[in-house]
SEFI-320521 format. One record per residue: residue in one letter; x, y, z of N, C-alpha, C, CB in turn. Coordinates in steps of 0.2 Angstrom, whole numbers, plus 5000, padded with zeros to 4 digits. Atoms other than C-alpha are relative to their C-alpha. Glycine has a CB too. Layout:
N
AXYZXYZXYZXYZ;...
REM end
This chain:
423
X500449945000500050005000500450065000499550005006;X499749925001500650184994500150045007499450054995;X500049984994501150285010500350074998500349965005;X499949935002501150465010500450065003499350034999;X499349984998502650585013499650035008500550064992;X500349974993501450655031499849965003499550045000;X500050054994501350485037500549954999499349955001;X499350045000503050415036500150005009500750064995;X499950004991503250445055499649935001499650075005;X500450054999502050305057500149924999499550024998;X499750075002503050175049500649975001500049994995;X499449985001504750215055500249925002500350065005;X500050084999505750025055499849954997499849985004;X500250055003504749955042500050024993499449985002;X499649985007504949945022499050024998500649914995;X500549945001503750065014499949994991500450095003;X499849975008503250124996499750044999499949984995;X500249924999503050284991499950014993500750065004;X500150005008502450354973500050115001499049954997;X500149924999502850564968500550024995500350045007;X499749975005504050674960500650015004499650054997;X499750004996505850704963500150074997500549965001;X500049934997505950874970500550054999499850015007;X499349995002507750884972500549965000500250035003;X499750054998509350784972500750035002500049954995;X499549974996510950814983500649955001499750035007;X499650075002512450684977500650025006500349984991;X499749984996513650684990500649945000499750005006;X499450035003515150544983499649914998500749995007;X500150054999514550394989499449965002500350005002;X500649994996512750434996499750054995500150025009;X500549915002511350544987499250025002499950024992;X500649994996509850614995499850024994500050055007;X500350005005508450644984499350025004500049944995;X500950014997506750724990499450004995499750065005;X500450035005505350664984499350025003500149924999;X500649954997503550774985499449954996500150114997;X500750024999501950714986499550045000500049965005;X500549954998500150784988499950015008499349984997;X499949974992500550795007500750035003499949945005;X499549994998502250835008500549994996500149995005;X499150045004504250795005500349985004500550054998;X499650044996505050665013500849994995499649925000;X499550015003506850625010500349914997500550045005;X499450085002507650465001500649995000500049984994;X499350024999509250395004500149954995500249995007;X499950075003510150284989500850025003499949994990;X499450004999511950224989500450004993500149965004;X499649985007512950304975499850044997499949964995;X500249965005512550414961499249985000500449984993;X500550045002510750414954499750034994499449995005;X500149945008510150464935499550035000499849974993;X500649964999508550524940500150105000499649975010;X500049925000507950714935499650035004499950034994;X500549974998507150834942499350004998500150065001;X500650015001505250814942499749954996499850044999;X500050095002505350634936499449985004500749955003;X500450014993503950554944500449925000499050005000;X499750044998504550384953499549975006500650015002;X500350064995503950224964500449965001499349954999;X499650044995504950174978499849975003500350025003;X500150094993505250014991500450025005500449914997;X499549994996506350055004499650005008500450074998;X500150024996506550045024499950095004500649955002;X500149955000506050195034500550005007499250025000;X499749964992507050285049500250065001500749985002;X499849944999507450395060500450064997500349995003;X499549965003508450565053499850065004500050014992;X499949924997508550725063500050054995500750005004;X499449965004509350805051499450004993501049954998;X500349995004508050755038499150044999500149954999;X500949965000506150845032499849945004499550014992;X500650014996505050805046500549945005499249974994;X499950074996506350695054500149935000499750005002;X499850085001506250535045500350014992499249935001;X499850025005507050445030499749954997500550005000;X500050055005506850315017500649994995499650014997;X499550045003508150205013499849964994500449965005;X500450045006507750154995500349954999499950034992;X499850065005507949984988499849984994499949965001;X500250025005507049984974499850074997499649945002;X500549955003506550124962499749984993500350084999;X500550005007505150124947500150064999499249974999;X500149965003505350264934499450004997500550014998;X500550035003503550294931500150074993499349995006;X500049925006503950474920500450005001499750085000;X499849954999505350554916500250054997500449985003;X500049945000505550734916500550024995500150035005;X499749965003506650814903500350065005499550024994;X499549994996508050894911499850094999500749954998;X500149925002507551084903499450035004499950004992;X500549974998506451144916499750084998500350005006;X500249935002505651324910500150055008499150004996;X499949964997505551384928500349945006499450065001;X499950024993506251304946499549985004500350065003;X500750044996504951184955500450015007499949914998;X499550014993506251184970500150075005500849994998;X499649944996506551354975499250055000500950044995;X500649964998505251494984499950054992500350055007;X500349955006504251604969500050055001499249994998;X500049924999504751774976500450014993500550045009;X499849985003505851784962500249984995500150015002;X500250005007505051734947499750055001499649964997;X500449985001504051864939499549984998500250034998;X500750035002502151854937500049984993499250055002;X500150005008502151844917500649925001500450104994;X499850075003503551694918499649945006501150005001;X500650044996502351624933499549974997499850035004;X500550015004500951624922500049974993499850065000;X499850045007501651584905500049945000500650004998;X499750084997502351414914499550015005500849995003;X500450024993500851404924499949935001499450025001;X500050074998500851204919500449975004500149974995;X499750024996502351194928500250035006500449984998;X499849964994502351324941499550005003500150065001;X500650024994500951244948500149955006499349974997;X499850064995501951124955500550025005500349964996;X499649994992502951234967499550015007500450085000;X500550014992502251194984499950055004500449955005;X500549954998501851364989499750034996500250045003;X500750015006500951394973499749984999500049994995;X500450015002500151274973499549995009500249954995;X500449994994499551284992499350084998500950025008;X500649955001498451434985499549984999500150054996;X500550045003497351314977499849955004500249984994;X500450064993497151184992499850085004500949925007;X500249954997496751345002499350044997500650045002;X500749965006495551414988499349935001500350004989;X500550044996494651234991499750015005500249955000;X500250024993494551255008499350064999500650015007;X500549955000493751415007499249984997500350064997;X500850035002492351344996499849945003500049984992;X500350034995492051205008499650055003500449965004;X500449984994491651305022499550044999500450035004;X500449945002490751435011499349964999500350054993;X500350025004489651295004499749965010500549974992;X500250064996489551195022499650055005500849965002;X500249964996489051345030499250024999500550075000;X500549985002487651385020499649954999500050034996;X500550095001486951205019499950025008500649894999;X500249994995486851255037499650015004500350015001;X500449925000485851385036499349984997500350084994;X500650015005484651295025500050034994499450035003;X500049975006485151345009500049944995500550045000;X500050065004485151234993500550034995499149974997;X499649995004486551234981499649994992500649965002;X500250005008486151264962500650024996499450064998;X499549985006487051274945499550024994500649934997;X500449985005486351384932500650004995499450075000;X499549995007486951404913500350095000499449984992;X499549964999488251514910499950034991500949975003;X500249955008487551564891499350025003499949944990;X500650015000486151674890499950044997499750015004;X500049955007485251784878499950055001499649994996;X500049914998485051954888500449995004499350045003;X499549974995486052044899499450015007500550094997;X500349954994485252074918500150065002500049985006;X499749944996486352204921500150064995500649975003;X500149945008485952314905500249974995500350085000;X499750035007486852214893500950034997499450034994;X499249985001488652304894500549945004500350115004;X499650054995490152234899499949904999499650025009;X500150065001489652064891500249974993499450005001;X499850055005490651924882499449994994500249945003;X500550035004489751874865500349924998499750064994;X499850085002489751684860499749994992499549945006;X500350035005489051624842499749925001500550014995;X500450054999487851494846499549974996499850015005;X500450025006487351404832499950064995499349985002;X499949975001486451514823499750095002499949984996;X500449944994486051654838500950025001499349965009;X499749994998486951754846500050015005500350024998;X500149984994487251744866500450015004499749975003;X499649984994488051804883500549955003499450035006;X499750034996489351724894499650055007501050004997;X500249944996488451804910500450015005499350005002;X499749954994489051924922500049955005499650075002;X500150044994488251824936499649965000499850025005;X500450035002486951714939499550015003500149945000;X500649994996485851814946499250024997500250065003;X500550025002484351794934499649935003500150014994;X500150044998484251634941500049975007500249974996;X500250014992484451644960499450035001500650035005;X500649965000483051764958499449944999500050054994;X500550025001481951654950500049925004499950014994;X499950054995482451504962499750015005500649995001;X500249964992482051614977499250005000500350095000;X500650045002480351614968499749984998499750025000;X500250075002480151454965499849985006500549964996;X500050054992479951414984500550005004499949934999;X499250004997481751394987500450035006500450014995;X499849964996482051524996500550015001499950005004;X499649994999483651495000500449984996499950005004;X499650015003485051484988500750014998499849994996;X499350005003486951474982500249974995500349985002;X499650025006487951454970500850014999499650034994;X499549985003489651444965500449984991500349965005;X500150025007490051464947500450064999499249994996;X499949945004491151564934499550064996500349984996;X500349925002490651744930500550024993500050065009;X499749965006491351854916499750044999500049984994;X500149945002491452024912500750004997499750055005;X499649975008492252094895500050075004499450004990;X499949945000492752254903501049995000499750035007;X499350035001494652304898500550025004500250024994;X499549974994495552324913500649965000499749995008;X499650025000497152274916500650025004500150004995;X499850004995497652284934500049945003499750025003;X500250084993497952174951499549995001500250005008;X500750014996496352184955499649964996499550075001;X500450045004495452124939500049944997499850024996;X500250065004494851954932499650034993499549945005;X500650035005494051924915499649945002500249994993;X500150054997493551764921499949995007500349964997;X500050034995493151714938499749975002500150025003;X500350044998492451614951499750045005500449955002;X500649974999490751704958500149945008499250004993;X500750064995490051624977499450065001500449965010;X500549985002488451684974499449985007499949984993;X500550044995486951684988499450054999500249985008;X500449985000485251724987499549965005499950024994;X500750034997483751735000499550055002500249965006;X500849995001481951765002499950045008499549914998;X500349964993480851875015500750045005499649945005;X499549934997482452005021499650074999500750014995;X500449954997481752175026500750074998499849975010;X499449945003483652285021500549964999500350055005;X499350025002485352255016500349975007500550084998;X499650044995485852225035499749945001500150045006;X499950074999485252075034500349964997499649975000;X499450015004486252035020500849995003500150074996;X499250004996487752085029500149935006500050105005;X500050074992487351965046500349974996499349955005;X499850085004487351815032500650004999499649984992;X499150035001489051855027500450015005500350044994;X499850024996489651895042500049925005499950045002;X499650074999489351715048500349984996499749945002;X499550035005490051665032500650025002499950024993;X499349974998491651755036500249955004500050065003;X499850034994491851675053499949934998499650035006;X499850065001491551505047500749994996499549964999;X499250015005493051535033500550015003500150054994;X499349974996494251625043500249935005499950095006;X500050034996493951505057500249914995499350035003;X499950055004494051355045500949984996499450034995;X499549985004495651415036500649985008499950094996;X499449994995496451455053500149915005499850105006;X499950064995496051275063500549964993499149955002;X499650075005496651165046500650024996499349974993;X499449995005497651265036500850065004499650054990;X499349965002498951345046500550004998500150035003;X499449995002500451285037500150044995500349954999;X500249995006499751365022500150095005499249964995;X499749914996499751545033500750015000499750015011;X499149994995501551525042500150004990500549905009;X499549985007502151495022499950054997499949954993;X500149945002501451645015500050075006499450004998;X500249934995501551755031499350035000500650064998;X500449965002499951785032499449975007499749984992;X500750034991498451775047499450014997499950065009;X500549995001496751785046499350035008500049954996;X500249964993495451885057499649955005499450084999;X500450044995494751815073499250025000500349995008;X500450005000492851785075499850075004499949955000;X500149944995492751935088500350064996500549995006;X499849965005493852045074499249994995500849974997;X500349975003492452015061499450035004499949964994;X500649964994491052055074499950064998500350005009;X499949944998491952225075500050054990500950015005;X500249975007491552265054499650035001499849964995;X500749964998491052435055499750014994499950065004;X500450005007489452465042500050095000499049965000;X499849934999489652655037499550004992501050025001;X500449995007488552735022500650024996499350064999;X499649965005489352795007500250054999499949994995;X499749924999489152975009500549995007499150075002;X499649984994490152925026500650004998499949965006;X499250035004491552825015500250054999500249964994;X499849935004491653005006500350045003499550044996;X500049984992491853085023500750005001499549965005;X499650034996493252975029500450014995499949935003;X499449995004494252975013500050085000500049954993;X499749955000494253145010500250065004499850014998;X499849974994494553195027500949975001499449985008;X499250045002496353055025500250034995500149924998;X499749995007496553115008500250094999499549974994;X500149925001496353305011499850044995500550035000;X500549965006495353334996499449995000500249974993;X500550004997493553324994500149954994499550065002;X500150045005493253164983499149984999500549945001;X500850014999491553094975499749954998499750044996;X500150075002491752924972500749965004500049984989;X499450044996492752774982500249964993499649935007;X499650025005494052734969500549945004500350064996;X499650044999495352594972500450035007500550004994;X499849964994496352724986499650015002500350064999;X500149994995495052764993499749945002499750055001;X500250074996494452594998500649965004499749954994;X499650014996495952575004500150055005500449994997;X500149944994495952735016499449965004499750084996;X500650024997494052665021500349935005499449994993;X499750054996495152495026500550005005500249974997;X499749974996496352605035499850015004500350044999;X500449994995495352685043499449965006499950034996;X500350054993494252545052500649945001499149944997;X499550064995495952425057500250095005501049934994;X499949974994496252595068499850035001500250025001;X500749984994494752645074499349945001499550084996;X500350054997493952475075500649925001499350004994;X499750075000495252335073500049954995499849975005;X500150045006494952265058499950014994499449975000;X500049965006495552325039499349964998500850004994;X500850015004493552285034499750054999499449965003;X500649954998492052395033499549974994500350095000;X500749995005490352375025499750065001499549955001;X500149925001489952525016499349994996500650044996;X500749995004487952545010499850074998499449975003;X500449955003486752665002500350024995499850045005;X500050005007487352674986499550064995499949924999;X500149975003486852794975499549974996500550034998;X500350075003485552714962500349994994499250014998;X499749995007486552774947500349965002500350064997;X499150044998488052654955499849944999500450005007;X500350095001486752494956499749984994499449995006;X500550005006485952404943499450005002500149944996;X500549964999484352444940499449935005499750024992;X500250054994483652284951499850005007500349965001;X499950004995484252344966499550045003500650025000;X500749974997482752414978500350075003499649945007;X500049934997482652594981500050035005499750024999;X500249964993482852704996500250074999500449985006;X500049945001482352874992500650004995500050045007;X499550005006484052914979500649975000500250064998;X499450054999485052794989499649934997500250005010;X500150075004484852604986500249965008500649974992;X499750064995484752454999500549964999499449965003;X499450085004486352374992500950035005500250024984;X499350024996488352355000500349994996500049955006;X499550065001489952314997500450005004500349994995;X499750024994491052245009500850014995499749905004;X499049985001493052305008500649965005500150085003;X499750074998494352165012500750045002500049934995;X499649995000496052235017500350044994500249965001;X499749945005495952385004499849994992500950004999;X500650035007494752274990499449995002500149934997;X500850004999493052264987499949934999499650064994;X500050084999492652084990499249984997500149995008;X500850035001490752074988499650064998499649975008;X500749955001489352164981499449994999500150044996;X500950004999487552164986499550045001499949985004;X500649944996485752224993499449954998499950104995;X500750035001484052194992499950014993499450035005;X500049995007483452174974499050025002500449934994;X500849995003481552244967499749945000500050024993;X500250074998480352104971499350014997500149985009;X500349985004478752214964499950014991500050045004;X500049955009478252224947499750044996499949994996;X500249935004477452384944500750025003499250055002;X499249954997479152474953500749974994500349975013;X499650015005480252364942499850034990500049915000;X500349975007479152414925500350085000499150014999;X499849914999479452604932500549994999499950055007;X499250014998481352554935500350004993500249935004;X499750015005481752514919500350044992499749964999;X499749955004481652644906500550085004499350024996;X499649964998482752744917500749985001499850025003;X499350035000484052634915500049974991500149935008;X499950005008483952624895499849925000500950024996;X500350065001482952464897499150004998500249955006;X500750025002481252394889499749935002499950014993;X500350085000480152254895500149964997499450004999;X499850065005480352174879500449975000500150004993;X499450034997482052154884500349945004500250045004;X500250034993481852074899499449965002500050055005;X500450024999480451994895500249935006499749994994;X499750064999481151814902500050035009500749994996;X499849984991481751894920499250035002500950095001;X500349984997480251994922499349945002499850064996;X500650064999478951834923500350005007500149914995;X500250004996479751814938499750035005500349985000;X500349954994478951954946499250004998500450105000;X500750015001477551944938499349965000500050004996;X500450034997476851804945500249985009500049944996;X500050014993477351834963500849985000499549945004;X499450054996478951824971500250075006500849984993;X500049964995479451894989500650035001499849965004;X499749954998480452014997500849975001499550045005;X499550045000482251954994500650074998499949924993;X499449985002484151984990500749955000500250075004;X499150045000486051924989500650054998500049924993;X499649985003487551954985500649944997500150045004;X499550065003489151874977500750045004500049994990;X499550014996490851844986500650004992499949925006;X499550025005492551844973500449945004500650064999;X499650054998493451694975500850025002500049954995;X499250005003495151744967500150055006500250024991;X500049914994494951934977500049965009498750074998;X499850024992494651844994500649975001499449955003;X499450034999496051724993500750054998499949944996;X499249954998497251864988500150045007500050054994;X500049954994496751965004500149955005499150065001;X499850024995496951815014500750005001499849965002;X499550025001498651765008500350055001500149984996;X499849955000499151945006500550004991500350005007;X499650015004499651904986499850074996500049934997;X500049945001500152044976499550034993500750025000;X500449995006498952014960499549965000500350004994;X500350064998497351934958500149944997499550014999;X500150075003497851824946500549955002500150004992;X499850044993498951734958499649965001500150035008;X500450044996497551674965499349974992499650065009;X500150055005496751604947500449964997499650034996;X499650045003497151444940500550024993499449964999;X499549995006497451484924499550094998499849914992;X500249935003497051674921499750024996500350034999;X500350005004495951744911500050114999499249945004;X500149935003496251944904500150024995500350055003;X500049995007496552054890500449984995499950044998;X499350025002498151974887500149935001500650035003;X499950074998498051794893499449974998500050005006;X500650074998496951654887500449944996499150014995;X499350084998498351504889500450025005500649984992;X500450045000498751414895499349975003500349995000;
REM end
């Protein structure tokens, strides 16, 4: 039976076999060490002699396990036997062995087939899993029901900009923004309560840390909410079961990235602040009068609550209506919608959405839409549906604010902007 390089301790004195990749090799005349990485770690092997093996060969070994001080985690394996099951071509493009501070993102990304295999590269992506466990386990919790809708559609909910086109047969349709035509109509279907995790897309041409073309949406919607702050609660337990989730299972994945995450008593202290207040805060730090929370100032707004509440967060609402899409439910020329600010990023954005359909009919031509449009979305209001909302969560955006990485696409698999689609 395969034994895996994090339960070698448990076999010390007895002959073993191990299956992975060699990581590194370190010939010393007569003796050469060779570690050998796994999906739990890196144990060291000991042969006697020379050995032809390359770097990121993969291999299945036999050997006797012992004691080593001196070696990873303390033990060894004295091989006897190796199977070459691959091997590697000796021309690596980038270094599997050594820390990614100094590669640059572009040769990171180029080679992302094989820089996914440095073990703190690729720890972003066991840690990105986790986070969608807890996010997914939390809300099963709550009574929620996971959904998957389609990612082609033939209108835009959100006015129709900002949207990929597809040739689909002989039509032509959307890659959509979100999937929030269809948590809507989930919500009145009965359901009430729903998620989703799924890629999102927007065709906007940015070409920052901050932006994806592609990403990974967690998406929730639910039924009979009364304002945005209830919005907000739902994701503050969510929070606290992620943070809390991340920090029991994954801290080696913190200590490697120097990174922490907030304690449940920190997100508690997320203060909610309107938008005319953010405007307030930043242009009282910035010393100018500003009229919109741009990139700086959402980072001032994060300054400003880790040192006057303890926590770079803050949920900021009342939104302007011009700012929201036209769905979002009215308050007087504000809007019951949020977004939550993560260590100087905007992480989430939500509110209650329109749930009437005379106020949605009125809504629409003031946002350069027509019924006909929207025929499809409007059914759902048209035959009842209750007083609801949601919001969506970034994947990639969260996992870069926990880790502390310096672009988002770090934190996607394979990247997706105006310059990247490969690999």
């Amino acid at each position: 039976m395969r034994v895996l390089a994090r339960d070698i301790a448990a076999h010390v004195n007895t002959e073993i076999t191990m299956s992975g990749w060699v990581h590194r090799i370190r010939e010393l005349g007569a003796i050469s060490f060779v570690l050998l990485r796994d999906r739990s770690g890196i144990v060291q092997l000991v042969y006697d002699g020379k050995t032809d093996l390359t770097l990121e060969s993969v291999v299945h070994v036999k050997g006797h396990v012992r004691e080593n001080e001196k070696a990873p985690g303390g033990f060894e394996l004295q091989v006897s036997h190796t199977d070459l099951l691959a091997k590697a071509e000796p021309d690596l493009p980038v270094p599997v062995n050594q820390e990614p501070d100094n590669l640059g993102l572009d040769a990171i990304l180029d080679n992302r087939l094989v820089s996914l295999r440095i073990p703190r590269i690729r720890m972003i992506f066991t840690l990105q899993s986790a986070i969608l466990r807890y996010f997914a386990e939390y809300l099963r919790g709550q009574d929620f029901t996971e959904i998957k809708s389609s990612k082609l559609i033939g209108t835009g909910t959100e006015g129709g900009t900002g949207l990929f086109t597809v040739e689909y047969f002989e039509n032509r349709v959307y890659l959509a923004q979100s999937p929030q035509f269809y948590k809507q109509a989930m919500v009145a279907s009965g359901m009430e309560r729903v998620f989703e995790i799924g890629a999102a897309y927007r065709a906007e041409k940015h070409d920052t840390p901050r932006h994806l073309n592609e990403y990974v949406s967690l998406d929730v919607e639910t039924a009979f909410i009364e304002t945005e702050q209830d919005l907000m609660d739902l994701e503050i337990g969510i929070l606290k079961a992620i943070f809390a989730g991340v920090k029991r299972d994954h801290q080696d994945i913190l200590e490697a990235w120097k990174a922490d995450v907030p304690s449940a008593d920190d997100v508690d202290r997320i203060p909610r602040i309107s938008h005319d207040e953010a405007k307030e805060i930043v242009s009282s730090r910035l010393g100018h009068r500003v009229f919109e929370i741009n990139p700086e100032g959402e980072r001032e707004v994060c300054e400003w609550a880790r040192e006057n509440h303890g926590i770079d967060a803050a949920f900021v609402n009342g939104f302007p209506r011009k700012k929201r899409p036209f769905y979002t439910f009215p308050d007087g020329q504000k809007t019951m919608s949020f977004d939550l600010l993560f260590r100087g990023l905007e992480i989430t954005t939500g509110g209650r959405r329109i749930n009437e359909y005379p106020m949605l009919l009125e809504t629409l031509p003031k946002f350069g839409l027509t019924p006909e449009g929207l025929s499809d979305y409007l059914q759902i209001f048209r035959y009842g549906c209750p007083p609801h909302g949601g919001f969506a969560i970034g994947l990639e955006r969260l996992t870069q604010k926990i880790l502390g990485l310096s672009n988002v696409k770090e934190a996607s698999l394979f990247p997706r902007d105006r310059k990247r689609v490969r690999p």
